[in-house]
N, C-alpha and C positions, 0 to 999 in steps of 0.2 A: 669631498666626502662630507654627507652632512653629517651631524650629532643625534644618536637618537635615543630619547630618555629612557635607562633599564627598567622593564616592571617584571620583579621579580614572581607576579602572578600572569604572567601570560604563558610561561612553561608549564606550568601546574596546568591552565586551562588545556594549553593544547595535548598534552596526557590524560586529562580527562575526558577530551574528545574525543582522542585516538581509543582509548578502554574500552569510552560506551559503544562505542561503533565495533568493536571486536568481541566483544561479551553479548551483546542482542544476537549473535549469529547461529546458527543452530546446526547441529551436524547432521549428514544424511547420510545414507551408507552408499561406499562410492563404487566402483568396477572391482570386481574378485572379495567380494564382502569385506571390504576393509573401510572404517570410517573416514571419510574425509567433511574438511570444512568446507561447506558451501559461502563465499565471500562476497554478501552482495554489495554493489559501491555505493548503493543508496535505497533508502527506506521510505516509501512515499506516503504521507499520512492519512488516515483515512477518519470517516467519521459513517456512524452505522447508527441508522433510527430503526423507530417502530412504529406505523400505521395499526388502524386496525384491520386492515386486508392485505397488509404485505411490511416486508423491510428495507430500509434502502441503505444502499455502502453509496461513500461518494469517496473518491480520490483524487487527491492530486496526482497531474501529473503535467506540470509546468513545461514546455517545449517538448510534449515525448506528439508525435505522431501518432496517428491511431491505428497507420500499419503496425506500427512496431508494440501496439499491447493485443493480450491474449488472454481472457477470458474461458477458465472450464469449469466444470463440473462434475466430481466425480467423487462418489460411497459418501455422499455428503457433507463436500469439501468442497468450499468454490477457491480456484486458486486466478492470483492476478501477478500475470508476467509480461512484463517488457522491459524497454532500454531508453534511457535516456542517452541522445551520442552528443561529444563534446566538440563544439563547434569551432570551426578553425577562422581563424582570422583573415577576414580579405585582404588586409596588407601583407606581406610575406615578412617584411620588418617591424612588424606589429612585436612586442611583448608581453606579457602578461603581470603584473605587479602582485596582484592579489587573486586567489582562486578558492574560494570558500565555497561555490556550487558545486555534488556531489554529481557525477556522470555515471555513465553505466546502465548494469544489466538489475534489476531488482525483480521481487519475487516476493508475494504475500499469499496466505492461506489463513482461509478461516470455516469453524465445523458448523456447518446450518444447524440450525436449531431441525426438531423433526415435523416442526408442520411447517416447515416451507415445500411448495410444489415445483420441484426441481425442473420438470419439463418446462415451467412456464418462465422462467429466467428471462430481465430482458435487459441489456446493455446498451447505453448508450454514452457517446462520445463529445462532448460540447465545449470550448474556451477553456481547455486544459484540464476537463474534471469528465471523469470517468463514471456513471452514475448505471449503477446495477441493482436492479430493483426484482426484489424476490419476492410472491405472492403467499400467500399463505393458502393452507388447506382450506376448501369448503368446512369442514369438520369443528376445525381450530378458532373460524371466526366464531367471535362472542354475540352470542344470540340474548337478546330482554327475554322475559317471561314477566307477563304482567299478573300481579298477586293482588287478589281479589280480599278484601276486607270483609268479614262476616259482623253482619250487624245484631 
């Protein structure tokens, strides 16, 4: 048996882990209108710009398949659902020592702003990143108007 040095901050941390990961999660109402917790195993990060003719989401989504995400659109909500599945071992006597990667089923939503052009949405799939790119209204883009000096 080896010896391994107590850090009285490693308990703290992994309470801290476990909190933030319980407290991000949001309720939904469940079968027979009674709330339940919706529990996802993992939260994939995203990052969302601004063009001047459109917006782009880009996510991670580190070993997910791109059967397995799902992209909708709806009363202008785009929601991004799939699974990350936890891979199993080609050894059969393989062990695991450490497991800090987050598997499962995850789920993200977020409300379009109102000049994106919902029909024109377009998703694409690349080296683990998710890339969904929303066009803006003809309306919304920013047009010059050139201002004439009176002499």
């Amino acid at each position: 048996m080896s010896i391994v040095r107590w850090d009285p901050f490693r308990d703290l941390e992994d309470l801290t882990d476990r909190l933030t990961r319980l407290v991000g999660r949001p309720a939904l109402r469940g079968e027979g209108d009674r709330e339940r917790l919706m529990v996802p195993d993992w939260v994939p990060p995203v990052d969302i710009a601004e063009t001047s003719d459109a917006y782009v989401l880009k996510a991670e989504l580190p070993e997910v398949s791109s059967k397995d995400v799902k992209v909708s659109v709806q009363d202008g909500v785009l929601c991004l659902e799939g699974e990350r599945r936890r891979q199993t071992p080609a050894e059969s006597d393989a062990r695991f020592h450490r497991v800090e990667r987050a598997y499962g089923c995850f789920m993200r939503s977020f409300v379009l702003p109102d000049n994106v052009d919902e029909s024109k949405l377009e998703a694409t799939f690349k080296d683990g990143v998710l890339t969904v790119r929303m066009p803006k209204t003809e309306q919304a883009k920013p047009k010059a108007i050139e201002v004439k000096v009176a002499a």
